[in-house]
C-alpha angles and dihedrals in degrees: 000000000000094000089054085051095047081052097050100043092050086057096058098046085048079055102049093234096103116128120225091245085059097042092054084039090053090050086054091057099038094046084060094040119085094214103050103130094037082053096049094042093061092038089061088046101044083050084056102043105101108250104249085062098081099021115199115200122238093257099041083046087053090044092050086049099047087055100052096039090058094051089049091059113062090050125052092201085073096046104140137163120267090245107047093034084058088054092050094053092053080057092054100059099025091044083040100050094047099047081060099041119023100012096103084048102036090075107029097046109042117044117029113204120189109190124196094210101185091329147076110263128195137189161148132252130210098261087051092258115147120230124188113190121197127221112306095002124132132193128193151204157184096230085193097054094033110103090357111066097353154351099236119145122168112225126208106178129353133333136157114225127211098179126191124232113259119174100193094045132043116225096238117183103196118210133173094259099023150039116206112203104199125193098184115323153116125240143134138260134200120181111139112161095233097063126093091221136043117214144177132196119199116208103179139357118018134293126194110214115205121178119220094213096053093035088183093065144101163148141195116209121212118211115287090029125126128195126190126188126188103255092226135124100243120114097241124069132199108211118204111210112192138148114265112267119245140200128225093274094054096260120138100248093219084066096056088097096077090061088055095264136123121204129208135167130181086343113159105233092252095063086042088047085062093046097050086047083061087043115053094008101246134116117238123202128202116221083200131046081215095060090063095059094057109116133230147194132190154068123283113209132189093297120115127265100264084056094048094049089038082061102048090047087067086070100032142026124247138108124229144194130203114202104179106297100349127081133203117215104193137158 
């Protein structure tokens, strides 16, 4: 019974229709089951499957919905509407079914997630293409599609690309504001949450950049380009075209950060601040809304974060703290 319950009342919060006396009664019975988060994760990905994945005929559909009806009855705590209690009780026997049979397979062999953590993270796909993730960045992909019906990887964060060439299948790096089609190429590509822009940077060969949200749109960069979208939400979009930025030596100055090194000219500390959170991993909090408009210029190295802020008090004034992984930016 309890586990039926347990079944039922994950549904509904998948759904968004879970009152706060279930919710409070769900916490009570995952806190005593050994499987709670496992249980919580396939519920989740039963709710967004699109329906005609897992079909359920008319009559298994009357007898799920007997059952649950009959345990709902007798106990006003478990009261739900027709329709959504249904739903929960697909959830039940498809959710249950696959917990017994496919649950050790559904997550390890499916989506593969590489995940930078604090560190610099590189790898190699399937198809030989080289991928070089930044601090707290995360791609991701389908490991039964790649290579085979398509090159599609989803980026949260930074990563330099270095793609091979694959006739058959485009190289596509999908971000919330823009799609990049590749045809043999590297580049780089910045698209952290937390950012108020998405960028690329293309170093050799050609990319073609589209924009979900303007699905008629599009550009194609040629080496040494840089484009750079706003990350929000709104229809339009106000695309900046420019040629990539470079150091003394030649270097495109986006791609420092794969020698260790972090770049910033003429940056208000607030856009810096977001940059050093990337950077070291911490979260860094201004006493003053003037402080965040103080401007900086120069490179940060390999060196810690004191050194880094004790630099950057020799240009301009300010005092700061660091508590484990917070900082303090006062007058």
């Amino acid at each position: 019974m309890s586990d039926d319950i347990i079944w039922i009342l994950l549904g509904k919060q998948a759904s968004g229709e879970i009152t706060a006396e279930e919710l409070t009664a769900l916490d009570v019975l995952l806190a005593g089951h050994p499987d709670a988060a496992a249980l919580q994760k396939l519920v989740t990905s039963i709710w967004e499957s699109p329906t005609n994945v897992m079909p359920v005929d008319q009559a298994a559909h009357q007898r799920i919905w007997n059952r649950v009806n009959n345990q709902a009855r007798h106990s006003s705590a478990w009261r739900i509407p027709r329709r959504l209690a249904a739903a929960a009780a697909i959830v039940v026997v498809i959710g249950w079914t696959a917990w017994k049979i496919t649950m050790p397979h559904v997550y390890s062999s499916r989506q593969q997630i590489s995940e930078a953590g604090a560190g610099k993270l590189s790898l190699t796909l399937p198809d030989g293409s080289k991928v070089c993730l930044n601090h707290h960045s995360r791609l991701e992909y389908d490991d039964q599609q790649f290579g085979k019906k398509n090159r599609e990887v989803m980026l949260t964060g930074e990563a330099f690309f270095e793609v091979a060439g694959h006739a058959a299948h485009p190289f596509i790096i999908h971000t919330s504001r823009m799609n990049i089609t590749v045809l043999g190429t590297s580049f780089n590509v910045k698209a952290y949450a937390t950012d108020s822009i998405i960028s690329t940077t293309l170093i050799s060969g050609k990319i073609a950049v589209s924009f979900p949200h303007q699905p008629g749109k599009a550009l194609e960069l040629q080496p040494n380009e840089k484009i750079i979208v706003p990350a929000t939400t709104t229809a339009s979009i106000n695309v900046v075209r420019s040629l990539a930025q470079k150091d003394s030596s030649g270097k495109a100055t986006d791609l420092l950060w794969l020698n260790n090194k972090l770049v910033f000219d003429n940056e208000s500390f607030a856009t810096l601040a977001k940059q050093m959170e990337q950077w070291y991993g911490v979260s860094i909090h201004f006493a003053h809304p003037s402080l965040m408009q103080l401007k900086f210029s120069g490179i940060i190295d390999t060196e810690p974060i004191e050194e880094t802020l004790k630099a950057l008090q020799l240009s301009r004034s300010f005092t700061f703290q660091v508590h484990n992984r917070e900082v303090w930016i006062d007058r």
